[in-house]
Each structure stands twice: as C-alpha cells, then as structure tokens.
N, C-alpha and C positions, 0 to 999 in steps of 0.2 A: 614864370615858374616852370620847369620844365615835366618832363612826364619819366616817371618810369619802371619800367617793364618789366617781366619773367613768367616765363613757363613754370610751374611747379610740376605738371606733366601732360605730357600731350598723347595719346593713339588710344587703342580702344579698348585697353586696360586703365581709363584714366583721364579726365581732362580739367584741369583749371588753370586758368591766367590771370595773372595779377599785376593790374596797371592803377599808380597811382602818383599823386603830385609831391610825395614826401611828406607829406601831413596829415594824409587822408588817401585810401584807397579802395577799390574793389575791387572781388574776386568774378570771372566769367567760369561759369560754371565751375561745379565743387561736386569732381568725380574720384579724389582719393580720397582717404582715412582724415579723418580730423586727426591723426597721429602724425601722417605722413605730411598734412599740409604744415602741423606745426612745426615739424622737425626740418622741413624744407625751407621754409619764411627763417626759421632760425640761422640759420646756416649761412643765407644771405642776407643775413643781417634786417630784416624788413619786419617788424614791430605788427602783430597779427592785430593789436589793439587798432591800427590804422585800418583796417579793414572793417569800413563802414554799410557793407551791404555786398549781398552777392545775387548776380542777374545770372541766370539759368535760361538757356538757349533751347532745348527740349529733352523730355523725359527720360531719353535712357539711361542705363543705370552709370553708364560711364563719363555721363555728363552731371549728377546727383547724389552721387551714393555718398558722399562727406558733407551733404549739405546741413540736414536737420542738426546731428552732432554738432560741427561746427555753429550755423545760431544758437542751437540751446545754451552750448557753455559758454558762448560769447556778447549773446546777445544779439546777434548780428541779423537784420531784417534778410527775408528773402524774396528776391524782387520775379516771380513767373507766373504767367498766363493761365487763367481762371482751367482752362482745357487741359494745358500742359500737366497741372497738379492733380486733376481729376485722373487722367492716365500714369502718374507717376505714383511710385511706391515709399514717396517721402510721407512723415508724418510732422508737420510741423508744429509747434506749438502755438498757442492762438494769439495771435497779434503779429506771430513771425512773419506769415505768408501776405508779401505787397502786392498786388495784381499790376501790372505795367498793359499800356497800349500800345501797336505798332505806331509809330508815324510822331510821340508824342512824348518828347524828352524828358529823361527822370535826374531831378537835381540832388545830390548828394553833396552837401556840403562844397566847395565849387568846382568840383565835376560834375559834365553834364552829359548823360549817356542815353545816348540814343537809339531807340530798339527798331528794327526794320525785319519784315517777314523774309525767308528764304523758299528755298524748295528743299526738303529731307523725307525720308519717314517714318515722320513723324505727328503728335497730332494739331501744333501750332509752330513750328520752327521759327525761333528767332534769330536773330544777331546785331548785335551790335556794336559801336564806337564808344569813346568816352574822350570828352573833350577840356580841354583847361582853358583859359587863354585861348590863344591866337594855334595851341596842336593839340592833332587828336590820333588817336591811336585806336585799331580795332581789330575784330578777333574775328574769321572768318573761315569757317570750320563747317564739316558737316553738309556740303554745299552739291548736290546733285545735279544743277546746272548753274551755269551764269547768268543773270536776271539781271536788269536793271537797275535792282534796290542794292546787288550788289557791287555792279561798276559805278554806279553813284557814289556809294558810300566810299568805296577803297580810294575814290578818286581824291577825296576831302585827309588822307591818311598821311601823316608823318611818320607811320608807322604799323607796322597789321600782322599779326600772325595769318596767316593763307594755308588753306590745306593744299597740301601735295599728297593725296592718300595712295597714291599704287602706279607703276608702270604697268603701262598696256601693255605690254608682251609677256611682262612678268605673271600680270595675272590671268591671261589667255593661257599661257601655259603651265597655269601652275595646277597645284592640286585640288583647289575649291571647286567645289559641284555647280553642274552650270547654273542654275537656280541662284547662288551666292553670287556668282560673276555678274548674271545679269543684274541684281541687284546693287551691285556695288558700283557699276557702269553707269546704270539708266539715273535717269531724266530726278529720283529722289535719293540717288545714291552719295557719292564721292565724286571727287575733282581730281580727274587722274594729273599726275606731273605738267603731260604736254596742256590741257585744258588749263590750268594753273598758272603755265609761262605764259601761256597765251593772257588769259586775265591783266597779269604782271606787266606783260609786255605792251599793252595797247590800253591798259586804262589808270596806270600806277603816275602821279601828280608830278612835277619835276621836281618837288618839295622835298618828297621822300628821303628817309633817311635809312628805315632799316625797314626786312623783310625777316621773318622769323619762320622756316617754314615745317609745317605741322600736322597733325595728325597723320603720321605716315603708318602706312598697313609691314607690319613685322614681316609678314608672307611674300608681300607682292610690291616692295620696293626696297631701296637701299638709300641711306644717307648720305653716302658719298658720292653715289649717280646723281640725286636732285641735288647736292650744293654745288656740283657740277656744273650740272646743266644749266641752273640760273645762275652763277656765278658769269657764267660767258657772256648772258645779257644785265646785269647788273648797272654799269655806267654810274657809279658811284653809290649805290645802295648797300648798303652793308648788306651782305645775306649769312644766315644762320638757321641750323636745323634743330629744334626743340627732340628731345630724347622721350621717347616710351619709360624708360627706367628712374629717370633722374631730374633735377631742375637742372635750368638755364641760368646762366650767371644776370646777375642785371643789366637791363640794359638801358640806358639815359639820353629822353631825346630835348634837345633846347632850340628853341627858337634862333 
C-alpha cells in the first residue's frame, strides 16, 4: 500500500502535513484555518474524512492554531504531550486531547506513527514518522540541532519533509536583531540550509525517494537557492520545496 503526502503549508505563518495510505490519514501539526485546511485537502483531491488524528510537534501558534476547530467539527482526536497542551493556547474538547509518549508508537488504524523528542524552544518538542508496510515517511521541522533521534529516524525514511529554514549569510546579514539571529542559529533554534545538506547528505537511506524541503524563513532564504543546492546532491531523490503560501501537489511513494 503505498503512502501519500503533501504540504497543506509549511514556514512560520503556518504548518501542517498530511501523510496518508489512501484510506486513512493524519495530519502533523494543524497551524492554518480549518477553512484553509479544508479548502487546501479539497483541491487535492484528499477526503478530510480520511484524516484520523492529528499529532502536534509543539506549542506554537504556527504549529496549532487550526487544530481545536478542526477536531471539534470533525471529530478528529488530537494526539500532544500532557506539557506541550499545558503551554498551548488550544482548548480542546474533552475526550479530544490523546497524550502520546516519546519512544512509543501510536497506532492509527494501520498507520503506525512514531513520536521521538528533538531539540526546539519549546516545552516538550516532538517529531515524528508514520509508517505503513514495509515505508515510512516523516516530518522534520523545527529542529535546532542534529541529534541522534533525528539521524535515526530520517534514516528509516522513504520520504521526510526536512527544514531548510534560512541561509547563513542571508541571515547574518539581514535585518533581524541580534537576539533573533541568535535564536534562530543556536542549539534550540532552526536548521540552516548547509546544517540540513549536511543531514541529507550523510544520513538519508539509499531507499529514499523523495525530499520535501521546508519550513523556509521568507527573510532569510530563498526557494530556488535550496532546490538548488540539494538538487546537486540528490543522486536520484526527488527534491521539492513546500511553499509558505500554498499546498504542495501530492506526492505518492510505493514500495
């Protein structure tokens, strides 16, 4: 059964991804409009009915703000961390809110999606894969260093959206106060482009199929520089850049 994918929207006006097996899917994190996720899943054709749960990576608003909406009128469980909900601004309805474990896979009808801590800041960061069969696909965003939990995990990937959030020149020289740079830089920030090739390049499966690359900062990169740059080390991985404004077409990955 194969898996498949799209951005509904990625940067920091916005993030949710939607991977699923065709029968059944979820959402990683639910940061636009329940108007806009509708209106986006419409369009691509993908039946919002199929969307069995949504797992929420951490609190900010650009990773939740369509979430509650979305369950309420759908019914949809939402799957985040007993800390993450205490510091968020969601109100969910009672029986909505699923508490998930790191390290300890949550079955969804037969996706099986597995949450793993990162480094952000934030106050429980997670992220995760989702698996069908024999491929798995995962959403790795928001990532202020490289960690172990997350070259393990990409390595298991037939497929992953990866931040690429900002060129280091771009954003040394741009107009953000230093305070924001460091923050965006250090150790619970973002995954500049070259930190991101680097990942790609030394820990991505020979499996691999496609690269989806994301959360890009409007300020302090460009989309045509990063499909660039990993395009040249690609070696047969499809690469594609997820838009701030718009969804991503689907994309279908088969064993």
């Amino acid at each position: 059964m194969p898996l498949y994918l799209a951005s509904l929207n990625s940067g920091s006006n916005g993030n949710c991804y939607y991977i699923g097996n065709g029968t059944e899917a979820v959402l990683i994190d639910a940061g636009i409009s329940c108007r806009n996720t509708e209106r986006r899943m419409i369009r691509l054709g993908l039946p919002i009915r199929d969307v069995k749960a949504i797992f929420i990576t951490h609190e900010h608003t650009d990773h939740t703000s369509g979430a509650a909406v979305l369950s309420r009128k759908y019914g949809i469980p939402v799957y985040i961390t007993e800390k993450t909900y205490r510091n968020s601004r969601m109100n969910l309805d009672p029986g909505a809110w699923q508490p998930f474990v790191a390290g300890k896979p949550v079955q969804i009808g037969s996706l099986r999606i597995h949450p793993f801590p990162k480094w952000h800041d934030a106050s429980e960061p997670h992220s995760f894969t989702v698996s069908t069969n024999e491929l798995t696909a995962g959403v790795f965003t928001d990532l202020g260093t490289v960690c172990e939990n997350v070259t393990q995990h990409l390595g298991q990937c037939h497929a992953a959206f990866l931040e690429a959030n900002y060129d280091e020149q771009m954003l040394e020289n741009g107009r953000y106060p230093a305070y924001l740079k460091r923050r965006i830089s250090g150790m619970e920030g973002h995954l500049s482009n070259d930190q991101a090739l680097e990942l790609f390049t030394k820990h991505r499966p020979p499996w691999m199929q496609l690269l989806v690359l994301s959360h890009l900062s409007a300020e302090n990169n460009n989309p045509d520089l990063v499909h660039e740059l990993f395009s040249k080390h690609a070696n047969g991985v499809k690469i594609m850049v997820a838009s701030r404004h718009a969804e991503t077409g689907v994309f279908c990955i088969e064993d």
